[in-house]
N, C-alpha and C positions, 0 to 999 in steps of 0.2 A: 627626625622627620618633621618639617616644618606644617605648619596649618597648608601653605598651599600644596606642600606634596602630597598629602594626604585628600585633597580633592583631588588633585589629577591622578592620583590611583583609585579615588573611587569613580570619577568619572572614567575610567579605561576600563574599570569592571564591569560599568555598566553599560556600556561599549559592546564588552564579549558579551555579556549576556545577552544581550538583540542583538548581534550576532550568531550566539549561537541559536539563539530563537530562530533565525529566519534560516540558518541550514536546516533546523528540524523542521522547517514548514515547509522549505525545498523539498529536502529527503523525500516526505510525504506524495510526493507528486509523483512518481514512480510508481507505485500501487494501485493509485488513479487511476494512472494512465493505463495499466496491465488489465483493469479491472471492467472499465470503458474498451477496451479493446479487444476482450476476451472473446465476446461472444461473432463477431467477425474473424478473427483468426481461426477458431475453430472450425467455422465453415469455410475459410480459406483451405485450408487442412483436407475438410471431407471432398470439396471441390479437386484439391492434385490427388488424393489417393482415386478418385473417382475415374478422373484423366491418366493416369498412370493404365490402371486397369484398364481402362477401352483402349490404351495403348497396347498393351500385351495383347488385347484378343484382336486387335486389326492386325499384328504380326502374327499372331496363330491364323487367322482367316489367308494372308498369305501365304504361310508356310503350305495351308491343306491346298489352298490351289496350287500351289508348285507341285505337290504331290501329286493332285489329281491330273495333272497336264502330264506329269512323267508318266504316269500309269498308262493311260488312256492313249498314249503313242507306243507306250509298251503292249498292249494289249493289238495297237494296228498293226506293230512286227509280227505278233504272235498270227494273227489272223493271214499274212503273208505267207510266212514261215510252211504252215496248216494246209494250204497247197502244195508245198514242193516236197512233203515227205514220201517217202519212197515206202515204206512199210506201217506195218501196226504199230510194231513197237515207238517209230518216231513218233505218229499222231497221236498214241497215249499219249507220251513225255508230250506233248506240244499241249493237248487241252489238260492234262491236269495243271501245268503253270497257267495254263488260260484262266481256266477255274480262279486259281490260288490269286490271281492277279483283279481280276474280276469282284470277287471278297472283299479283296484288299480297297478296293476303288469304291466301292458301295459305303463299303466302312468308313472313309474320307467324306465321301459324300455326306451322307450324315453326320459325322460330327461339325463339316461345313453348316450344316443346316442350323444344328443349334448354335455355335458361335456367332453366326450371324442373327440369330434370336438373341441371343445376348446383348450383342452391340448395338441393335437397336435402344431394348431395354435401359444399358449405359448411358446411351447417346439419353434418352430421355429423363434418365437421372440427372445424368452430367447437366443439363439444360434446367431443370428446378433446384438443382443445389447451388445452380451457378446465378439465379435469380433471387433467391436467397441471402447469396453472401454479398449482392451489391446491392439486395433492400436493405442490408445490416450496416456494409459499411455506410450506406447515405445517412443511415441514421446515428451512427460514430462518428461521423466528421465535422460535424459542429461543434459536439462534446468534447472530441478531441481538440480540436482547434481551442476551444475556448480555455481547455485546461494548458496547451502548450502555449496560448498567449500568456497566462496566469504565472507560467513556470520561467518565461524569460523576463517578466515585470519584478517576480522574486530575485530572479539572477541578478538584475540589475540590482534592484534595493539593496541586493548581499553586496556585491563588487562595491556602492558606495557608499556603505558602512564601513568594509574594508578598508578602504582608502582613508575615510574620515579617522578610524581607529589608528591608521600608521600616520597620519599628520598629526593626531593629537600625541602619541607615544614619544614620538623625536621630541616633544615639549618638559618631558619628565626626567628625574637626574636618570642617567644610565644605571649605574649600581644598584638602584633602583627598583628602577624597571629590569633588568635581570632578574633580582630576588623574584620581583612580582610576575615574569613569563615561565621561570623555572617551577614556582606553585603551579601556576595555572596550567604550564602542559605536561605536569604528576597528573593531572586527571579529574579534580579539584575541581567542582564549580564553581567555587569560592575562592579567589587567591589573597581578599582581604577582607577582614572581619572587623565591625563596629565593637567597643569594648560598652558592656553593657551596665547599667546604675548603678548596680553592684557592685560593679569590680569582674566580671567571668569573662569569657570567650566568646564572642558572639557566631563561632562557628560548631565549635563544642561543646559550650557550656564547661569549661572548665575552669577553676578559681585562678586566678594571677596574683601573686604575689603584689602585693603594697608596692614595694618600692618600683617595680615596673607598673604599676596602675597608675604611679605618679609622673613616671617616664611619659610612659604614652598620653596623658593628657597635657603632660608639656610641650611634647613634642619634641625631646631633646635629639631623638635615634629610633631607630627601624626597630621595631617590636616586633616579637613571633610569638604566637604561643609556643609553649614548648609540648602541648599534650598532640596538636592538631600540623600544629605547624603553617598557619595562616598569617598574616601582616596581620598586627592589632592597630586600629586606628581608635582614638575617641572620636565621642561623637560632637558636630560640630553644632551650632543655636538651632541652626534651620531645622536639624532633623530633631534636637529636642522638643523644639515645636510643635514640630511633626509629629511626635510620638506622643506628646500630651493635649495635643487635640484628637488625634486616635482615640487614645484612653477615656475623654471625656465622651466623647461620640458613642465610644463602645458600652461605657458604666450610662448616657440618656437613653439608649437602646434597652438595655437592661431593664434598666427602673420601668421605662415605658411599658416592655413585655410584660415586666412582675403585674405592673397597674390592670393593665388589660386583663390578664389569670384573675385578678382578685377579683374584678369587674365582671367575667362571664363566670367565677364561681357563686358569685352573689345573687347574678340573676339567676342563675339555673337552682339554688337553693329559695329565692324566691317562687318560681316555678311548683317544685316540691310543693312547697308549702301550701302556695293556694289550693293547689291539687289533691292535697289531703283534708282541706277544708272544704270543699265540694263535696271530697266523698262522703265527709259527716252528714254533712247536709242533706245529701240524697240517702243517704241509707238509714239515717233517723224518723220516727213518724212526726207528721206535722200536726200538732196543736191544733186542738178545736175552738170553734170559735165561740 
């Protein structure tokens, strides 16, 4: 594996990796959105159960007038009828179903009475819940808006990272680039790993034998660990660079901190000190003159 294929696998790794960064930032935008959208759905929701139900009771308030219109002609038979009988015994049998029918129509009536108490009621529900969930949506749809702009500017950014990713790829030997797509979709965030000062894995940490330690800083062929199973690369000037201005930045930090601790330990035992010297002072008697 020559010094340049060993940048164009670590520049493709670092490819996927912003790649895979911007699906997980995508991803994220789904939850947003359910979350910003939640509280108008729900009153989407109370608004049809609401509407449903005034639906049922305006087909009940039908049904009882069809009732009542049946009765109330069946009661004008009866009241016909009531004239033409011939004896007692018919005009009993005629007003006791008079009666039974009579009951039965009162009974309609009233619960006429209250279903249309109801649907009022509904109707004025229906009307504030329904004012409600378009104070909610007005107040969702800028946020929504803003987040679905957000989510197609991300689409985009992914689509040409993509692209960038498969024009850089066609650049690298095939055999390659196989070993390195077959790591990387085992699951593997890492499909190649810097070989570390030592001599270790720089995805495992596990030791490499000498005589591949010397492979892979030659460069002669494609190194794996065998503990992890990563591409072993060395590392090339830039990033030892990189990593020894790190190192120096992180040991002036250091030193700085330690200085700084020794400096407020200093005062604050300064502190102390004078402070117990006052108390002498004040708690001694003072000499006469």
């Amino acid at each position: 594996m020559t010094e340049q294929t060993r940048a164009g696998l670590k520049e493709l790794q670092r490819l996927d990796e912003e790649i895979r960064a911007a699906r997980d930032f995508l991803a994220g935008f789904d939850p947003l959105l359910a979350e910003v959208e939640d509280p108008a759905l729900r009153l989407e929701a109370e608004v049809e159960r609401t509407r449903s139900r005034l639906q049922e009771m305006r087909l009940e308030e039908r049904r009882l007038e069809s009732s009542t219109r049946e009765k109330r002609t069946r009661i004008e038979k009866l009241q016909e009828r009531l004239n033409l009988v011939r004896n007692v015994r018919e005009e009993s049998a005629v007003n006791t179903e008079l009666d039974m029918v009579r009951s039965a129509l009162e009974a309609d009536e009233r619960e006429t009475l209250s279903v249309l108490d109801q649907i009022r009621k509904f109707e004025l529900r229906l009307e504030e819940e329904t004012s409600e969930w378009e104070q909610a949506r007005a107040e969702v749809e800028p946020k929504q808006k803003e987040l679905l702009e957000k989510r197609e500017a991300a689409r985009t950014g992914l689509a040409s990272m993509e692209s960038e990713r498969s024009a850089f790829a066609a650049s690298i030997d095939p055999n390659e680039l196989r070993v390195y797509d077959a790591i990387h979709s085992g699951g593997r965030r890492k499909a190649l790993a810097v070989l570390t000062e030592d001599g270790a894995c720089g995805s495992c940490f596990s030791m490499i034998p000498l005589q591949l330690q010397q492979e892979i800083r030659t460069g002669t062929s494609l190194i794996r660990c065998e503990a992890c199973g990563v591409i072993l690369a060395a590392q090339s000037e830039e990033e030892r660079e990189a990593e020894a201005k790190a190192d120096a930045e992180a040991a002036a930090k250091a030193e700085a901190d330690a200085a700084a601790e020794a400096d407020a330990a200093a005062e604050a035992e300064a502190e102390a000190t004078g402070d117990e010297t006052g108390d002498d002072t004040t708690d001694g008697e003072t000499p006469e003159a």
